[in-house]
N, C-alpha and C positions, 0 to 999 in steps of 0.2 A: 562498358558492361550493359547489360539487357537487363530491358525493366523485371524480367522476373528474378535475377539476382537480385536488385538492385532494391525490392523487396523485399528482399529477405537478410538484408543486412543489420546485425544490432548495434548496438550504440557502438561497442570498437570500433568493430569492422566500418561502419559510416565515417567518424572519423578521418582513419588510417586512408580509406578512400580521397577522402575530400583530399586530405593533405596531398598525399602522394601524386593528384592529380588521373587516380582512376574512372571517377568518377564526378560527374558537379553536383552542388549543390539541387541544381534545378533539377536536373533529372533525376536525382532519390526524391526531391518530393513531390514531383510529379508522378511518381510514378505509389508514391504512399496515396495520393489524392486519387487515382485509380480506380485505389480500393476504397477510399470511402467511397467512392461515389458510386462503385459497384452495389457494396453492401452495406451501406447506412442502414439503410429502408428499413432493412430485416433486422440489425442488430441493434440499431439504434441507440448508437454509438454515443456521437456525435449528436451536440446540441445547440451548436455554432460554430459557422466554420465560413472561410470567406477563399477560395482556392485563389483568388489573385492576391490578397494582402501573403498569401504564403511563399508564392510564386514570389512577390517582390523580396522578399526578406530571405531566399533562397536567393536570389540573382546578386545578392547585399554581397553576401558569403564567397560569392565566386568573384566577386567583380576588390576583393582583396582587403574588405573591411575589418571581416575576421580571421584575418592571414593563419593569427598564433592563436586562435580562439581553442580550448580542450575539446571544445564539442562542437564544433564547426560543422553544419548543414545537418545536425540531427533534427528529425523531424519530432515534434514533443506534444504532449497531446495536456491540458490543465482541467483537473477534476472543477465544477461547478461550485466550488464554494470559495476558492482563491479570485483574485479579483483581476480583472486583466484589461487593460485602458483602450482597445481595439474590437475589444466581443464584451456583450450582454454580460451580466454575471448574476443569475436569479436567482442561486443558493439552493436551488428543485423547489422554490417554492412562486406561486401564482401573486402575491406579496412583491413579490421584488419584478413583476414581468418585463418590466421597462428600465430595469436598473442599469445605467451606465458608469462606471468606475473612474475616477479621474489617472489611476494610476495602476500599473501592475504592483502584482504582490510580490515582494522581495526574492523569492523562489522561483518565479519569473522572470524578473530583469534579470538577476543572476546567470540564469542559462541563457537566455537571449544576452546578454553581456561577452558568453563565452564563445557565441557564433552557431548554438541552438534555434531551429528555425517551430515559432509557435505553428502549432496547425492548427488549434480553434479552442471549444470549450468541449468536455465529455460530460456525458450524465454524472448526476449526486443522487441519493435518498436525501430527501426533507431537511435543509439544514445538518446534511451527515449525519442525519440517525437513521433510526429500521426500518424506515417507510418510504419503500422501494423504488425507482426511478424505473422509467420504461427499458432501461437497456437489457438486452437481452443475452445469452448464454452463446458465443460463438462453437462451441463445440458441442452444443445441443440447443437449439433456439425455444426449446418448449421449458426451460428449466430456468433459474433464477444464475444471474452472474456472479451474485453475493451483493453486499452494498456495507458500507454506503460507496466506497469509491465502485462501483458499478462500470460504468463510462471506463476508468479508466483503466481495469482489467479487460472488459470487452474490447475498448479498442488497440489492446497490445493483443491481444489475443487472436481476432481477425487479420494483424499486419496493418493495421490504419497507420500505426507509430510502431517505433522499437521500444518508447519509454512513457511512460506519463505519471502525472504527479498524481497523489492522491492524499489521502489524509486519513489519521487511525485515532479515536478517541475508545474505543474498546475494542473491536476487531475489525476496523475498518481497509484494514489494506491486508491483511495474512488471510480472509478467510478467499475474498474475492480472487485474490490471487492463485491460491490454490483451486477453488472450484474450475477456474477457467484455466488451469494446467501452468500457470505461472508464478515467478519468483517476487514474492511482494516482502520490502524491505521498509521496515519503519525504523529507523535509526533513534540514537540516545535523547531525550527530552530536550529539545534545544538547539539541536543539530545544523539544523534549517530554519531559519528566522522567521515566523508567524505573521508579521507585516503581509496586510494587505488577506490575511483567510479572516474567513465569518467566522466569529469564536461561539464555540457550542462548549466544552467545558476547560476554561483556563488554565487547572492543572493538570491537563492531558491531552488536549489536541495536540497533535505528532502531526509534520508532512511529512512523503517518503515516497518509494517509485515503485511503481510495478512494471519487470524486465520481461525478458527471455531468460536471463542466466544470470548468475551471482555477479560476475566481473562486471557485467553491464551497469547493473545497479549500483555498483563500488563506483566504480569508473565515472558513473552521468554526477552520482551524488556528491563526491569528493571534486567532480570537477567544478563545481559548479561555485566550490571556493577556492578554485584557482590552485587546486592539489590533484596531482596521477598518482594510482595504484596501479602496481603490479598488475594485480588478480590472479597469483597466486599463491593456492591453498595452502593447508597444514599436511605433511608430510603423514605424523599418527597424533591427531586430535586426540584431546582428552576433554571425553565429553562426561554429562552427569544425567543421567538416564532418569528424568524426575517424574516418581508419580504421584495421584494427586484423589479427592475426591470425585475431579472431573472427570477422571477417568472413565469414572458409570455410565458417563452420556455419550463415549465415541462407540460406532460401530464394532462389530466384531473385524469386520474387514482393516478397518481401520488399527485395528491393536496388533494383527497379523501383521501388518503391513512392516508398523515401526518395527517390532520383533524380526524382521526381516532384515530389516536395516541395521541393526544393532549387532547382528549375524555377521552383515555384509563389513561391519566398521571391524568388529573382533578380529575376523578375517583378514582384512587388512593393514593388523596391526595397531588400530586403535586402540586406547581404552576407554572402557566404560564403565561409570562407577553408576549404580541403582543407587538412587537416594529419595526419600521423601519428603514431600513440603511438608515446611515447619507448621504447626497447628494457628502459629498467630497470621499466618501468611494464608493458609486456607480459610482464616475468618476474614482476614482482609478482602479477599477474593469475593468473599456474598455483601461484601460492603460497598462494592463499586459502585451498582447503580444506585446508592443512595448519595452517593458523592456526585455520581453524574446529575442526579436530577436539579439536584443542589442550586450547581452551577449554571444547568440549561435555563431554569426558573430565572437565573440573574441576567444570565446575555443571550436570551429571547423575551425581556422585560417587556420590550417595546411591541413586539410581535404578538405576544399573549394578551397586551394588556390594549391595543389599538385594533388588531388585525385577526383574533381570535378564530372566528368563522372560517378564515381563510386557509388555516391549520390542517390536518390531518383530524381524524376523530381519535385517531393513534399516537398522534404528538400531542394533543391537549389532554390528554388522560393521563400521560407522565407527569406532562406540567404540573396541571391540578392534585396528580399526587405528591410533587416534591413539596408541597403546602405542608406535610408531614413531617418533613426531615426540619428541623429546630437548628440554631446557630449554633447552640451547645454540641448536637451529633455531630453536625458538619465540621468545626473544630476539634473534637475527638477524631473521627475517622482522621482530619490532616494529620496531625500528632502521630497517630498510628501509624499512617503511610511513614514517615518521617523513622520510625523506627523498624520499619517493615524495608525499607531500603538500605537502612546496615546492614540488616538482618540478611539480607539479599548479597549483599557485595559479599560480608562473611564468609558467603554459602559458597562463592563463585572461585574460591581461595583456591589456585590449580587447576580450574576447570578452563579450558576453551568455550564451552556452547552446554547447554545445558538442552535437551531435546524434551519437547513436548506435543502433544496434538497442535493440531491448528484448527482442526475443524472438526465434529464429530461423524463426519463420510463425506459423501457423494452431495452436490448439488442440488437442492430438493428441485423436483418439478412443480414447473406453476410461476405465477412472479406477485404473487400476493403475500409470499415472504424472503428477507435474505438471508435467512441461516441463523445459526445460533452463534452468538458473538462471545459468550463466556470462556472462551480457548485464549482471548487475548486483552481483557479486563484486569488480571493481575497486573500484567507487563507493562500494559498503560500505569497504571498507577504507579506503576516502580519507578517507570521514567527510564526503562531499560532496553535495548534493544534488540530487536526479534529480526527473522528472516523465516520465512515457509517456503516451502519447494514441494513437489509431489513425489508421493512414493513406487504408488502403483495406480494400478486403475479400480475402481468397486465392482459390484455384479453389475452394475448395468453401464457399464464401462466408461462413465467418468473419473476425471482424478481424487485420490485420496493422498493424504500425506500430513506433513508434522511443519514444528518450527524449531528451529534452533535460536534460543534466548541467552543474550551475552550479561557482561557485566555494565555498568554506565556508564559511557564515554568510552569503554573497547570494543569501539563497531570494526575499526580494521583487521582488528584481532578475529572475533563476528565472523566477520564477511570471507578472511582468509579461510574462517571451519567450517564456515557453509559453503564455501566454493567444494571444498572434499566431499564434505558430506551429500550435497545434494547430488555431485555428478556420481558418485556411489549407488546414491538411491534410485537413479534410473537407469542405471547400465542393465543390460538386457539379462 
């Protein structure tokens, strides 16, 4: 195959290759390394990367190490705040500049277990919060990529990798995903073993992938404990069409869009039932960031309280306000969450996917912010799993689109409705 296939291949297709002997190892990531080294510069993807340790751990693959591996010679790219024993691991902050890891993060040996080849480290915002990392928008380089996983929708996005890992503590992998026209899946609370990520809040940091397409995402994330999907979809999903107070802050374009969608599902035979969140569930929702600061206050102790200066003037103004939230709030909101997740499963009784915004439009320009993250602050705290995909494009022709949010622990179920759904939403 020729290297411009051979870039263009997603996590199946790389696979199916390897195995069948279409293609080696070496030559899909050389020929992924290409393209970084074409367009790092600009995108700025990429925040470590060493093209010979890759090369060797591609020549591993071919030379029959990971004969039966699932993911054999995928090339994987790891967001900046997972920890990886080969590259730097600085969490986006100046703090950590020299940090070296004694060990990869469990989501990492895992795929490299499975015959996945690391490509390096991608950009983070500050510790995975709002405070934006340099990488830039490949489908508009003057615009923001989303964040905090940043890096590693930019570099699925460019072709650098088919997949990479990222991380969601409020809308950390669905908004990125979507602006840079990509499938970002943050699976069930728990899904993927947290060994070895910098924890920013305990009862919510989520690892998860941002693809090309729904299979891919199934396929890399299931494999990686040693289980194949299918990837494929639901025949006529039954979805639950949820609106919400949030609603106020998506675009008009954006409201068009999903109504179009919901068009396109009726049409073919889906159903969709309109439902509204439950009023305890919308309060939950304006409770998140006080639950988040909570937590950040507890595991950036060290950071806030040694390294302070070093901060963002954006990330010490959270801190210093989570001084606010009291042990008694912080206990109530848990308690809450805790009934606000029955309350959820309840709701879920018959449903496939439950559709909602992911973002409220188009990409902002500029990269001094990454978006409005309260489209996936409920779903963190539910501990439930989401999937975004793009619908259409906005006026100034970036993408727009929704998520589809499952029940807890039915991401296969998930992934089979958003495999329909999503290829739905963009057929012509």
């Amino acid at each position: 195959m020729q290297s411009q296939q051979l870039n263009r291949l997603g996590v199946l297709e790389t696979v199916r290759a390897v195995h069948e002997g279409c293609a080696t190892a070496t030559a899909i990531v050389q020929a992924r390394l290409d393209i970084i080294e074409a367009g790092n510069d600009d995108i700025k993807a990429f925040v470590a990367i060493d093209p010979e340790r890759a090369l060797e751990e591609a020549a591993r693959v071919d030379a029959g190490r990971y004969k039966n591996g699932l993911l054999s010679g995928v090339p994987f790219a790891v967001k900046d705040v997972l920890d990886t024993a080969e590259y730097p691991t600085r969490y986006g902050s100046p703090i950590y500049a020299d940090h070296q890891p004694r060990a990869d993060a469990a989501c990492v040996r895992l795929a490299r277990r499975q015959g996945a080849v690391l490509m390096g480290k991608v950009a983070t915002g500050e510790f995975a919060t709002q405070t934006p990392s340099e990488a830039r928008n490949p489908l508009r380089v003057s615009h923001t990529p989303g964040g905090s996983s940043s890096g590693s929708a930019a570099a699925v996005a460019a072709g650098m990798v088919p997949v990479a890992f990222g991380t969601q503590t409020t809308g950390s992998i669905v908004r990125p995903a979507l602006y840079c026209g990509l499938i970002g899946y943050k699976p069930s609370f728990g899904l993927i073993g947290t060994a070895g990520l910098k924890t920013l809040s305990h009862t919510q940091d989520t690892i998860g992938v941002i693809t090309r397409d729904v299979p891919d995402a199934a396929y890399f994330t299931m494999g990686l404990q040693g289980a194949r999907t299918a990837g494929h979809g639901i025949e006529r999903p039954q979805i639950a069409l949820c609106r919400s107070r949030q609603w106020d802050y998506i675009s008009s374009e954006t409201h068009r869009a999903i109504e179009e969608l919901v068009r396109r599902l009726e049409a073919s035979g889906a159903r969709v039932v309109p439902v509204r969140l439950p009023a305890m569930l919308e309060a939950l929702a304006i409770q998140q960031p006080r639950l988040f600061m909570f937590e950040a206050l507890q595991n950036l102790a060290h950071e806030f309280e040694m390294h302070r200066d070093a901060l963002s003037t954006r990330l010490q103004t959270r801190l210093t306000a989570a001084a606010g939230v009291t042990f008694d709030e912080y206990a109530s909101i848990r308690q809450q969450v805790q009934r606000g997740q029955q309350m959820f499963a309840d709701m879920m009784q018959g449903f496939d996917g439950l559709l909602y915004p992911a973002a409220s439009g188009e990409a902002e320009a500029g990269h001094q912010e990454a978006g409005d993250p309260r489209f996936g602050a409920l779903w963190s705290m539910l501990h439930v799993p989401t999937v975004s995909f793009p619908c259409d494009v906005g006026p100034t022709g970036l993408p727009i689109g929704a998520q589809l949010v499952g029940a807890f622990g039915e991401d296969t179920r998930l992934l089979a409705a958003a495999t329909s759904v999503s290829r739905l939403a963009t057929q012509p």
